[in-house]
C-alpha positions in Angstrom: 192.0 -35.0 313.5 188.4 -35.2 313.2 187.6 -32.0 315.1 189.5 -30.5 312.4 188.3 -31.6 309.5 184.9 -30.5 311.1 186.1 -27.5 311.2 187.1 -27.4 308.0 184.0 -27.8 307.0 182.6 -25.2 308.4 184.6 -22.8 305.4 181.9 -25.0 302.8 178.5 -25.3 304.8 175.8 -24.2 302.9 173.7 -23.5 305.4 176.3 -20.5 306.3 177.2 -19.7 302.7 173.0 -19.1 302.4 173.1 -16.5 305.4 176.0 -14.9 304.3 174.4 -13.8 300.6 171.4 -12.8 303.4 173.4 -10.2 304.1 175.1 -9.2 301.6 171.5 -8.5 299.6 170.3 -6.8 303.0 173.3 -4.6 303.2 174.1 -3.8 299.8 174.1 -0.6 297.9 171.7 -0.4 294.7 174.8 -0.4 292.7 178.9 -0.8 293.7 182.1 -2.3 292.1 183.7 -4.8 294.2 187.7 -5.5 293.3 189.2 -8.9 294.8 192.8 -8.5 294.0 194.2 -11.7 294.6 194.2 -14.2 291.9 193.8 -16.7 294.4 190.6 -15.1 295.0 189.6 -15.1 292.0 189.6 -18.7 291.0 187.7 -19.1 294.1 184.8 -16.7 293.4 184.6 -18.3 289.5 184.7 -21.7 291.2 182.2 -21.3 293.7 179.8 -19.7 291.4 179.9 -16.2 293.9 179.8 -13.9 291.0 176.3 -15.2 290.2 174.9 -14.4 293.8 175.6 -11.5 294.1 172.9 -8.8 294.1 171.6 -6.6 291.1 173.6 -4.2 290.8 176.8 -5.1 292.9 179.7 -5.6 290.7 182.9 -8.1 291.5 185.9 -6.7 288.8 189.3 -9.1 288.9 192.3 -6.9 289.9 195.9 -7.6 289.2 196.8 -10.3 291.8 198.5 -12.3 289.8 202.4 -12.2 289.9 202.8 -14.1 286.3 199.9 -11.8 284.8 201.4 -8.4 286.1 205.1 -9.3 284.8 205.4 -7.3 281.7 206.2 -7.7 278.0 209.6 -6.5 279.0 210.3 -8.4 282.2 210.3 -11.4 280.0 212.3 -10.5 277.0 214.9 -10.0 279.7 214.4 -13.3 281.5 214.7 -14.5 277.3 218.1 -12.7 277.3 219.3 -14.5 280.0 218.4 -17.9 278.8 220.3 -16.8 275.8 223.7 -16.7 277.9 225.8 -19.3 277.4 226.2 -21.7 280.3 223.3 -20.5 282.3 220.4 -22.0 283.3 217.0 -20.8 284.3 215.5 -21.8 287.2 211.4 -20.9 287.3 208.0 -21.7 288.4 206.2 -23.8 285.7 203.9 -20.9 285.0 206.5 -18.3 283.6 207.8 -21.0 280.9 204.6 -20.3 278.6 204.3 -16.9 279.5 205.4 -15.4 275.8 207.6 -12.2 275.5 207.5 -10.2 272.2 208.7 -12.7 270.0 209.6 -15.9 272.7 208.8 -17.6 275.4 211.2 -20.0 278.2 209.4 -22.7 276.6 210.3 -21.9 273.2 214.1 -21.2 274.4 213.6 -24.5 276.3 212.8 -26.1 273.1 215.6 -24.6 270.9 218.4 -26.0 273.2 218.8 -23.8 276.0 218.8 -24.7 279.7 215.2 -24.2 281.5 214.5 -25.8 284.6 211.5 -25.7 286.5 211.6 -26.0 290.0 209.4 -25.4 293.4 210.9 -23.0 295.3 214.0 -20.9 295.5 215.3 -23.2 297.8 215.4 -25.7 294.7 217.1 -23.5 292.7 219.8 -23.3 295.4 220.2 -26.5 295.5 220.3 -26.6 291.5 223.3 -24.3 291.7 225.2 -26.4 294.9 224.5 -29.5 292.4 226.0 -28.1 289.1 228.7 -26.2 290.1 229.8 -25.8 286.4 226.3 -23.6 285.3 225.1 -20.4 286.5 222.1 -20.8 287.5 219.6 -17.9 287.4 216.5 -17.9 289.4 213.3 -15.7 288.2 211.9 -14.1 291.3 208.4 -12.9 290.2 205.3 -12.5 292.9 204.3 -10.6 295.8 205.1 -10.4 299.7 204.3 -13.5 300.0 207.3 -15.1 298.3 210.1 -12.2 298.3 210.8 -13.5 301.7 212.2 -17.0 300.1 213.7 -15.3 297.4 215.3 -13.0 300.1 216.4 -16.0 302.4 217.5 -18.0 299.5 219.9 -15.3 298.8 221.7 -15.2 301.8 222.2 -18.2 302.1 223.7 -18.3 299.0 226.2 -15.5 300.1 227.1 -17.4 303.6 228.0 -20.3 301.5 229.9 -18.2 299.0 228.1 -19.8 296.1 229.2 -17.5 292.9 226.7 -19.9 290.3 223.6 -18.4 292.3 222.1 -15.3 290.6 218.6 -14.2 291.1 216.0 -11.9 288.4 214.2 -9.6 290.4 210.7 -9.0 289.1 209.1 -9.1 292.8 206.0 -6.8 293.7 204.1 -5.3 296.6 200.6 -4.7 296.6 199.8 -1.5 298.2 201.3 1.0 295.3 199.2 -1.1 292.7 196.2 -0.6 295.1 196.5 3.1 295.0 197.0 3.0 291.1 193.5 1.3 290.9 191.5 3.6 292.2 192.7 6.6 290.5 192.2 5.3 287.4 189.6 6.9 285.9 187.9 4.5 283.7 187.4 2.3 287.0 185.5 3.2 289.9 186.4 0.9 292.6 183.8 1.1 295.8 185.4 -1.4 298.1 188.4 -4.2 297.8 188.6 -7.8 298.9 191.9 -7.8 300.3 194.5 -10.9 299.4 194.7 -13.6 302.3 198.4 -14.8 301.2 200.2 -11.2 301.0 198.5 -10.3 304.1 199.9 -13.2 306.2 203.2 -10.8 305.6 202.6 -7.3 305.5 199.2 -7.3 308.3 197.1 -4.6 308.4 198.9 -1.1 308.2 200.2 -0.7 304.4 195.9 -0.5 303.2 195.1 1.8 305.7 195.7 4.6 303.2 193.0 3.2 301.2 190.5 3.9 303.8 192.2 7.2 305.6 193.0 8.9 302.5 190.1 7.9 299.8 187.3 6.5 302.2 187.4 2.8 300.1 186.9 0.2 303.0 188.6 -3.5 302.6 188.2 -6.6 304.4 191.4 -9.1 304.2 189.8 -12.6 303.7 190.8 -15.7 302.7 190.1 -18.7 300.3 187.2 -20.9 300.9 183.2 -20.2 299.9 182.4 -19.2 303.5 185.8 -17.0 303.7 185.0 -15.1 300.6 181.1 -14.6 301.2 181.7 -13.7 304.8 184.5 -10.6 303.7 182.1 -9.6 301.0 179.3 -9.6 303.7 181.4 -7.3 306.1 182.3 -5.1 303.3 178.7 -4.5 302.4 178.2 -4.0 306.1 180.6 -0.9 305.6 179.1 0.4 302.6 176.1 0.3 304.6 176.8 1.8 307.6 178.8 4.8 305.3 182.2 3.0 306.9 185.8 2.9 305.4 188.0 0.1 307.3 190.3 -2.2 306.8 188.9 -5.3 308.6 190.4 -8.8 309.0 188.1 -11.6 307.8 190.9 -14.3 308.2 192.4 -14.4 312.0 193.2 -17.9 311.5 195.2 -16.7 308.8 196.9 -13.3 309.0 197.3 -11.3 312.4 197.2 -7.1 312.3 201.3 -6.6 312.3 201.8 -9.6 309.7 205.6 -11.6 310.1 207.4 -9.2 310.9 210.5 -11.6 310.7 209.4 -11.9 306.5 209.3 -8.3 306.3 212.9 -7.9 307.9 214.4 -11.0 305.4 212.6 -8.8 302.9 213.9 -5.2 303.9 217.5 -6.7 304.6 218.1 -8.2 301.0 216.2 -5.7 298.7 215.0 -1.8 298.5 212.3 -0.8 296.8 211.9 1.0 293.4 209.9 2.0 290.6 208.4 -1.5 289.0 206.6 -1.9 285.7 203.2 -3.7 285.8 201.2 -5.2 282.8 197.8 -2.8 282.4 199.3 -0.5 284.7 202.4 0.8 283.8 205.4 2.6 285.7 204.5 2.8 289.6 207.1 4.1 292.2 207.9 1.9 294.9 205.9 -0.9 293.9 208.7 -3.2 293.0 211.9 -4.5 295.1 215.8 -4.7 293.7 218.7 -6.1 295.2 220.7 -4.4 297.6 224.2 -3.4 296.7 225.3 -5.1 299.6 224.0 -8.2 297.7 224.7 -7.3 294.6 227.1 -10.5 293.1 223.1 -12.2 293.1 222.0 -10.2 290.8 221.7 -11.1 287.5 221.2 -8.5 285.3 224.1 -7.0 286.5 226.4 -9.8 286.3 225.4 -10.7 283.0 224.4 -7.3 281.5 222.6 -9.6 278.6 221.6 -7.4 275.3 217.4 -7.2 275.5 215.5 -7.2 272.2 213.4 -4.4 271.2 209.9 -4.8 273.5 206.3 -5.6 271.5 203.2 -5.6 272.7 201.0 -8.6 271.6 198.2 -7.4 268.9 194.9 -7.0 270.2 195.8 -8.8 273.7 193.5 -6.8 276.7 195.0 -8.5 279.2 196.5 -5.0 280.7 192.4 -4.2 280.4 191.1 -7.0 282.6 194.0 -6.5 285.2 193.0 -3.3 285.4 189.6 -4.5 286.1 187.6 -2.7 283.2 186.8 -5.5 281.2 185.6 -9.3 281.6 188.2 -11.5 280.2 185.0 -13.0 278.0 184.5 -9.1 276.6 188.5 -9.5 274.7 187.8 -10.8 271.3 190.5 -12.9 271.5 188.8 -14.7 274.2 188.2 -18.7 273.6 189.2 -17.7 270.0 192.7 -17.3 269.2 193.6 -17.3 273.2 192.9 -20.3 274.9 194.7 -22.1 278.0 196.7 -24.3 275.1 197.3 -21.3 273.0 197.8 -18.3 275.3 198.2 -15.3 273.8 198.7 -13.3 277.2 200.1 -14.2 280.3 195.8 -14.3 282.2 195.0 -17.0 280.0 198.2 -19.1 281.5 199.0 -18.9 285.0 196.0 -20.6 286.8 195.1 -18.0 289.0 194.6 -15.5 285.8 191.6 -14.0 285.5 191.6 -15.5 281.8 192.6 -18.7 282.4 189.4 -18.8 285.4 186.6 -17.5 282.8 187.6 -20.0 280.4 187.2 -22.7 283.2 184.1 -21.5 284.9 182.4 -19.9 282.9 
């Protein structure tokens, strides 16, 4: 135990952390735009205090790695409509209850009398449905690669056991379509990315390798702690340098080149891909996963075929802007004025690893 926690240690020395900025300031480029896209990451660089070391010139834009952030206006009325069911109940992470929808919120349905639960995992919201068998109980899958896989295991297990009050809503995500998006936007010129740590645990190496092959931006897959970040922004800078595009792995204790591939199969055996709607960044194709017909009694939406109220956007929320990485959440005007963490007007001022929700903490 207490070689380990030495070694934990090592991820917060200062002594490291100081030659790591060493050379990222030796390395870098008079000027370049840096993109973490993991939320995770992002409460760790605003933390840490890593935006304010880096170099003159060098650039570090929050991307849209957070599942609650990216779930759209629409996604949620729908999740509303389902609350409004009679004799269902919705089973979500704490997060998505405050996230409002054009005129609601889960919390807001909560409060008006209908059934919102919040629970861990999907495994909870199994055991939810196995408890009351008189509710239908509707899980909201939202997030990336890294939790589909539970989602996707939760729901056969639900189909071995014949359980018919176990649905799921499908808002799941993958990373690499939302990548490419990024750096063809045009108001946004992205240099290099700071690859997410958790995704990659799942999907390895080989789905960014378009990013370097086909548009010459390297990336470096890192993970959480001071030393992880600074070290993958050092070996990106390294690339820049050199004129490089790779995708590197900065976090071998974490994520291995082929990823699980047992995940991926739990992932590919329950849902398909298709065209997924993201907050900032609109329509992509084959960014988002749907059940498979195969599986189809656990879908929601199609067993309950609720009616959806018209979709509106929230008046003079940029939270598609800062998700897109063009704008500081402290450049909204709504910033710290009419959107705070107690009073969030969009969905990155309330999940905690929103790029809002960071500023207004850290900075």
């Amino acid at each position: 135990m207490g070689d380990l926690t030495e070694e934990l240690k090592a991820f917060k020395d200062p002594a490291l952390a100081r030659g790591l900025v060493e050379s990222v300031r030796a390395w870098a480029p008079e000027s370049a735009t840096l993109m973490e896209v993991c939320g995770t990451h992002t409460v760790a660089i605003a933390r840490n205090g890593i935006r304010g070391l880096m170099p003159e010139g060098v650039r570090l834009a929050s991307g849209p790695g957070c599942p609650v952030c990216v779930t759209s206006n629409h996604d949620i009325d729908k999740v509303i409509a389902l609350a409004r069911v009679p004799g269902v109940t919705i089973a979500t992470f704490g997060d998505m209850t405050r996230v409002p929808g054009s005129t609601s919120s889960l919390l807001a349905e909560q409060a008006a009398g209908r059934s919102v639960e919040i629970v861990y995992s999907p495994l909870d919201a199994l055991r939810l449905a196995q408890d009351n068998p008189d509710r239908q109980v509707v899980f909201v899958g939202v997030g990336f690669e890294t939790t589909t896989p539970l989602v996707a295991m939760a729901v056969k297990r639900a189909k071995a056991a014949g359980l018919r009050n176990f649905t799921v809503y499908g808002a799941h995500k993958n990373m690499p379509g939302a990548l490419e998006a990024i750096i063809n936007d045009p108001q946004l010129k992205v240099d290099a990315l700071i690859l997410p740590g958790h995704v990659s645990t799942i999907i390895g190496v080989e789905p960014y390798r378009f990013l370097a092959e086909k548009y010459g931006i390297p990336g470096v897959i890192t993970g959480f702690e001071p030393v992880d970040v600074l070290q993958g922004i050092a070996m990106i800078m390294r690339q820049l340098h050199e004129g490089r595009a790779d995708i590197e792995i900065a976090y071998a204790r974490g994520v291995m080149a082929e990823g699980n591939p047992v995940a991926m199969a739990a992932i590919d055996e329950v849902f398909e891909t298709c065209t997924a709607t993201w907050r900032g960044l609109g329509d992509i194709p084959g960014s988002g996963y749907r059940i498979r017909e195969e599986f189809a009694d656990f879908d929601a939406m199609r067993r309950f075929a609720p009616a959806i109220e018209p979709t509106v956007e929230h008046r003079g929320c940029r939270c598609g802007d800062v998700l897109r990485g063009i704008m500081a959440p402290s450049d909204c005007p709504l910033f710290r004025t009419v959107c705070t963490p107690e009073n969030p007007v969009g969905p990155c001022m309330v999940s905690s690893e929103g790029s809002c929700a960071a500023y207004f903490r850290y900075y």
